[in-house]
N, C-alpha and C positions, 0 to 999 in steps of 0.2 A: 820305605816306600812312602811314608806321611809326606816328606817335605814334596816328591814331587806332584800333589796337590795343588798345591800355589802353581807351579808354575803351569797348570793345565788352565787357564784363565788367558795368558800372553798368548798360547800357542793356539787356543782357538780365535781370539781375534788377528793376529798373523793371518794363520788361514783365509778365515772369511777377510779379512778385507784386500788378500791377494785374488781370491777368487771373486769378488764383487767384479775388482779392477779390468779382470780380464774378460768377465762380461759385460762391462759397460765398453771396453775397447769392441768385442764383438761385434754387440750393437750397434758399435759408432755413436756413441755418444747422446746416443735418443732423448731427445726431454721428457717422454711420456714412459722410458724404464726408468729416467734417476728420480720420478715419485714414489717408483717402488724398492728402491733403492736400502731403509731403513726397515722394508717388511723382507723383504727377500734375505737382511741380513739377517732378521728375526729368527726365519726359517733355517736359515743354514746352519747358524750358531745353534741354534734347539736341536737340529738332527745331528750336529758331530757332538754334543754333549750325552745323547742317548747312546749316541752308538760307542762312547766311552766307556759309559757306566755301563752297558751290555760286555764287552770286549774284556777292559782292563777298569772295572770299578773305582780299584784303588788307585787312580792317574784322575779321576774327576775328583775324588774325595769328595764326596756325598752320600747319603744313606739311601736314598732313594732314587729312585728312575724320572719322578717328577722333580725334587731337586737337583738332579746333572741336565733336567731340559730346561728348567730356570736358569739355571746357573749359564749353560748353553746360550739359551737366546741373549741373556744379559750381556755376555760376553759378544755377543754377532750386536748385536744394540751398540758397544764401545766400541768396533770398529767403525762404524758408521760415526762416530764420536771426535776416533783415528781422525778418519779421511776429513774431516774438517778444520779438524787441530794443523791438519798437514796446509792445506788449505787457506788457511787464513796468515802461515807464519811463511808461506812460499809469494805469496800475494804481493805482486810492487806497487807502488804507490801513480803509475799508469792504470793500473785494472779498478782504481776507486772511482765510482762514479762522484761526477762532481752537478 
């Protein structure tokens, strides 16, 4: 059960940043939600990292409840990371301002 450790970091930012997506569709695309955009992922990633290590410990692989919501938010923080990475490499050379 070690190794899957590692891969509890891809599945929680998967997660949050499907779940971001589908709330900013929600909104319709608000400018005043996508400031909140990097704290909301904060929060998400923090609560599925708790509710890991409460659940199945051994899939956060951390020792503690404060380290799987570190570990949590950091991963909700990389999705936000995601969606820019995604962002910048989808971008044509129409969307640059000149």
């Amino acid at each position: 059960m070690e190794n899957l450790s590692i891969v509890s970091v891809p599945i929680i930012v998967s997660v949050v940043y499907a779940l971001i997506g589908v709330i900013t569709k929600a909104v319709n695309n608000s400018e005043k939600f996508k400031r909140f955009i990097p704290l909301l992922a904060l929060i998400i990633g923090a609560a599925i990292g708790g509710l890991l290590f409460v659940f199945e410990p051994s899939l956060i692989g951390a020792e503690s409840g404060i380290s799987a919501v570190i570990t949590g938010g950091a991963s909700g923080l990389a999705a936000t990371g995601t969606d820019q990475v995604v962002k910048q490499l989808t971008k044509n050379d129409t969307d640059k301002k000149e």
